[in-house]
N, C-alpha and C positions, 0 to 999 in steps of 0.2 A: 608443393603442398596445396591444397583444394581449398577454395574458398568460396561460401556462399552466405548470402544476405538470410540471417535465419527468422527473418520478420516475417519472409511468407510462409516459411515451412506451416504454421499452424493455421492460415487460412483457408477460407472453402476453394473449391477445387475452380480455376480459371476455367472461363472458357473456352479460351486461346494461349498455348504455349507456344509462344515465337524465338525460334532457334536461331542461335548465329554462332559463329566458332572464328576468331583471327587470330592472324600470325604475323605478327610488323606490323598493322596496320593505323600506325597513329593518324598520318596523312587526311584520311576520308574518318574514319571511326565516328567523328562527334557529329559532322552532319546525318551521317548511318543512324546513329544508334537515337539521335532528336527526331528523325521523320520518325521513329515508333513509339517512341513516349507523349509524340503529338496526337499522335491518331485521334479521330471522334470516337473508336471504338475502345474505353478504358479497360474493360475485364479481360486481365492478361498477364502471364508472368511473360517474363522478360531472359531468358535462357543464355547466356554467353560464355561462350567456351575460346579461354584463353591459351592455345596452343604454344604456350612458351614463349609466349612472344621476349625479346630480348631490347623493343624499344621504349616507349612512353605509352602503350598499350594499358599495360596495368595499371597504370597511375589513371590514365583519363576514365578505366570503368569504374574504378574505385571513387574518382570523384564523382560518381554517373550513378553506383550505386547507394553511395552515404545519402542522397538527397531522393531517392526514387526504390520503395518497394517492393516495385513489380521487376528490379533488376536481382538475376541471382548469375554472378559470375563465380566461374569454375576455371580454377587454372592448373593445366597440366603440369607434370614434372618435367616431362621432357617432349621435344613437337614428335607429336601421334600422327600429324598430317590431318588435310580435311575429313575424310572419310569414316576413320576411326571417331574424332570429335562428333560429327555429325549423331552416331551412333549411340554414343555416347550420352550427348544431349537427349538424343530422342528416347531413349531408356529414363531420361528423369524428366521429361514432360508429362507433367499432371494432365492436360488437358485433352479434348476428345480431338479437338482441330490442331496442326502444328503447321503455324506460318513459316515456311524459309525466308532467311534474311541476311545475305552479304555485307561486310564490313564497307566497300565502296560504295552500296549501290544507293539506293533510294525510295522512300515509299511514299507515295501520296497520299494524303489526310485521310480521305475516308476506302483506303484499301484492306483491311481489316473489316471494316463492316460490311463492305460490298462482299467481299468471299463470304464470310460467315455467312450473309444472305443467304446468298448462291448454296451454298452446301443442305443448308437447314430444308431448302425447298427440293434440292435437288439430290433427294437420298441415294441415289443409283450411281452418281458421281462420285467418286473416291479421291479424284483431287483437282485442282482448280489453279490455274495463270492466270493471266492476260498479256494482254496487249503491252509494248516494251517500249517507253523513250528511250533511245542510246544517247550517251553524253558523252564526250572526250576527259582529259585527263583535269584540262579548265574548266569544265559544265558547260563547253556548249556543245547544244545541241547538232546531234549529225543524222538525226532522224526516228522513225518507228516502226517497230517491229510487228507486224499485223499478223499471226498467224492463225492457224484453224481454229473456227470457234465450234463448229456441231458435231457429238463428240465420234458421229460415224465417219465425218470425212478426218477428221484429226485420226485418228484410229491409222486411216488408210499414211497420212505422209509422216506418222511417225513410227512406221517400219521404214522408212526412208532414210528420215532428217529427223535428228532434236526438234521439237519445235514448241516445246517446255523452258523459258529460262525459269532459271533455277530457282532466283533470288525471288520470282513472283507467284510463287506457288503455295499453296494451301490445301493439305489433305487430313482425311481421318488416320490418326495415328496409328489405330488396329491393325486398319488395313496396311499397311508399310510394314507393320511388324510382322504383319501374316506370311510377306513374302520376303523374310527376312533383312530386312531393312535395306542400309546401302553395303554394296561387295565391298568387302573392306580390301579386297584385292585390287582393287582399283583404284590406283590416286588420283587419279583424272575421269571425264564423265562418267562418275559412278552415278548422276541423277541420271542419265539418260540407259545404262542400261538398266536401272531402277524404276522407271516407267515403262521399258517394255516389256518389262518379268511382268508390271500390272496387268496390261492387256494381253497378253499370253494368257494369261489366269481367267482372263472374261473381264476383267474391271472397267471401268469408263472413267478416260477422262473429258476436262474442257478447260476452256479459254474463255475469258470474258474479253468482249470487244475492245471495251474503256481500257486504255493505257493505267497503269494501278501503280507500273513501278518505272523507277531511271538506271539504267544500267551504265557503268561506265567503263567504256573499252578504253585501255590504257596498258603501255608498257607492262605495269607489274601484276596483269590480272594473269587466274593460274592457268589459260590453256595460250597466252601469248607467252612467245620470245621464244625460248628455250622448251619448253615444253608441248609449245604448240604441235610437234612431229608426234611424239607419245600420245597426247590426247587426239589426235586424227586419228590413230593407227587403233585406239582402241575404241572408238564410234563407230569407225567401218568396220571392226569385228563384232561390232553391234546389231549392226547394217546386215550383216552378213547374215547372222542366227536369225535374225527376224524374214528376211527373205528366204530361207532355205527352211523354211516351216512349210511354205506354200510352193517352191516348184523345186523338182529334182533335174540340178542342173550341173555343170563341169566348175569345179572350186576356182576357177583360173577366167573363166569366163565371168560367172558373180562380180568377181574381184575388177574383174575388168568394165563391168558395167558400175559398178561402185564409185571406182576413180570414175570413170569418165561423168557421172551424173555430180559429185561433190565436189570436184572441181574443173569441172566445163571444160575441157578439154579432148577433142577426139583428133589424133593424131594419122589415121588409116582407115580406109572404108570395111577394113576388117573388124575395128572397133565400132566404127558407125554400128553396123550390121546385128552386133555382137548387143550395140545397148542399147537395140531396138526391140531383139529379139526377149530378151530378159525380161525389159519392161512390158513388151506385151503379153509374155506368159505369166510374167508375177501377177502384171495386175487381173489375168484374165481370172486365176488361182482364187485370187484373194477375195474378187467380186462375190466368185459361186462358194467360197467356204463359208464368208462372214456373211452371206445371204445379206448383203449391201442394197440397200431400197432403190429401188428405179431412179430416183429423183436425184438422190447420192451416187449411181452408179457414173449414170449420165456425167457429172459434176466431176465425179476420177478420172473419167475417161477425157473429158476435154482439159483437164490438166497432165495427162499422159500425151494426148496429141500437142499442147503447147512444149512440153518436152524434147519431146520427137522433132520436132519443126528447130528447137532449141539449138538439138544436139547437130541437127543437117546444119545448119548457118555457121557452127562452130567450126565443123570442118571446111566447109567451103574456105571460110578465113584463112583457115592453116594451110588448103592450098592454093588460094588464090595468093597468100603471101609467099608461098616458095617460087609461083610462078611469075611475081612480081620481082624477087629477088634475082630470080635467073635469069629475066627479059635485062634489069639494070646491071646485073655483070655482063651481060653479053655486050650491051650498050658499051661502057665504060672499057672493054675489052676492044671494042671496035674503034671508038676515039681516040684509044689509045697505040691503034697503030697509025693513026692520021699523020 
C-alpha cells in the first residue's frame, strides 16, 4: 500500500524534486536522508521510494516524514528494483530540476544550491555532477573522484567510462523524460546508459569541480559482490553502442579493446595492437564527427596518448613477469639438481 505525506500535495510547485528509492537500507538511511533536509537550499520535496524494504526502513522515513513536509514517501507492494522505482519517482516529481539521491551516500550543505545555480545559468546543460568524496563502510575517507568538467571533453570519455555518479547528479526532468527516462530493462547502470542516450541525442552534459557529494563504496552497494559481473557486462555493452556510432570495426576486436582499456589488462601483443588500433580510429571518428575545438582536441588526444603509453607498461609487466617466472624455475630447477 502507497503512502504519502499529503501536506505537500496542495502546495506551489518545488523547485527541486530530489529522488531517492531504498531497499534494506536502515544502516546509512538517517545520515542520507539528514544531509538533504539540512541543505542551505529549502525549496524542495523530498521523494522516497520505499521498495519493500522488509527492515526498519519504513519506520525510520515514517519518523522522517511526521516531522518534515517536504518528505513524501511511497511504498511499494512488492520490490520493483531500482530502476522501476526511479521511474516511478520521476513521473511524480513536481519540479523542473530532480536531484538523484542514494540511501548511503551523502550530500554536502550547499549541493542543492550550487546545482541549481549551475543549471539556471547554464540552460544548454541538461544535467549536472561533481566531483566525488569516496568513503568506506566506516566514513573514512579513501579519496576523490575528479572527473571531466567541460562538457566537450566529458562528452568524449563518457563514450568510454561512466563518469557521472549517480547519487551526484542534477538534471531538467523533461529532458529525461524526452528520452524516455531510465531502461527499466536494466537493473544495473541504467544511469550510465541513460546518459549516453543524452548525448546521442545532442544534449550536454557537466561536472562541477567542487566535490558536492560522499559516496560510500561498501559490501552492500548494488554493482559490488554479486553483482558486480552483471553490472560490468552491461557498461561495456554500453561502451560498445557508443563506440560503434563512430567506427566500423570487427564486434570481437571493440570487445577486445573494451576489456583491455576497463580493466588494464593486455595479455598479447596481438591485444596491444588491437587497443591501439581502435582507440586511434575511435578517437580519430569522434574528433571529425563532433567537430571537437582545437583546444579540446589537443587535450583527447594527449589523454589517448597517456593510454597508449598505459596500455604498452601493462603488457611489458605481463611479460616481463612470465620472464621472471621462467628465469626463477629454471633457477630452482638448477639447484635442485646440485
Amino acid at each position: 500500500m502507497n503512502s504519502k505525506n499529503p501536506s505537500t500535495i496542495q502546495k506551489a510547485l518545488p523547485a527541486i524534486s530530489v529522488l531517492m528509492s531504498v531497499h534494506n537500507g536502515e544502516r546509512y538511511l538517517k545520515e542520507s536522508v539528514e544531509s538533504i533536509l539540512t541543505q542551505t537550499f529549502t525549496d524542495f520535496e523530498f521523494i522516497i521510494i520505499d521498495d519493500a524494504s522488509i527492515d526498519t526502513t519504513a519506520n525510520i522515513l515514517e519518523s522522517f516524514a511526521q516531522k518534515d513536509p517536504r518528505i513524501i514517501v511511497i511504498r511499494n507492494g512488492q520490490n520493483l528494483g531500482l530502476t522501476k522505482s526511479l521511474n516511478k519517482g520521476l513521473n511524480l516529481a513536481r519540479a523542473e530540476y530532480v536531484a538523484r539521491m542514494d540511501a548511503d551516500d551523502i550530500s554536502l550543505p550547499e549541493r542543492l544550491q550550487i546545482q541549481k545555480d549551475f543549471l539556471d545559468h547554464n540552460p544548454h546543460i541538461v544535467c549536472v555532477g561533481s566531483s566525488t568524496i569516496i568513503i568506506d563502510e566506516h566514513s573514512k575517507k579513501l579519496g576523490i573522484k575528479k572527473p571531466p568538467t567541460n562538457p566537450e571533453l566529458l562528452r568524449f570519455h563518457m563514450m568510454l567510462k561512466n563518469q557521472m555518479t549517480h547519487s551526484s547528479v542534477m538534471f531538467r526532468k523533461e529532458s529525461i523524460l524526452s528520452e524516455g527516462g531510465y531502461n527499466e530493462q536494466l537493473p544495473y547502470t541504467q544511469d550510465y546508459d541513460l546518459w549516453s542516450r543524452l548525448l546521442m541525442a545532442g544534449k550536454n552534459m557537466a561536472n562541477i569541480e567542487e566535490a558536492l557529494v560522499t559516496y560510500r563504496s561498501h559490501a552492500g552497494a548494488i554493482t559490488q559482490g554479486k553483482t558486480r559481473e552483471t553490472a560490468y557486462a552491461l557498461a561495456t555493452a554500453t561502451v560498445y553502442k557508443n563506440i560503434s556510432k563512430y567506427i566500423n570495426a570487427d564486434k570481437t576486436d571493440i570487445q577486445a579493446f573494451i576489456e583491455t582499456f576497463h580493466k588494464q589488462r593486455v595479455g598479447s601483443i596481438h591485444e596491444l595492437l588491437i587497443f591501439k588500433r581502435i582507440l586511434r580510429d575511435f578517437t580519430h571518428s569522434y574528433i571529425q564527427k563532433e567537430e571537437v575545438s582545437v583546444e579540446n582536441s589537443f587535450r583527447i588526444k594527449q589523454y589517448v596518448s597517456a593510454e597508449n603509453k598505459k596500455a604498452i607498461l601493462q603488457y611489458l609487466k605481463k611479460r616481463l613477469g612470465v620472464l621472471y617466472k621462467t628465469i626463477s624455475s629454471v633457477k630452482r630447477k638448477m639447484y635442485s639438481k646440485k
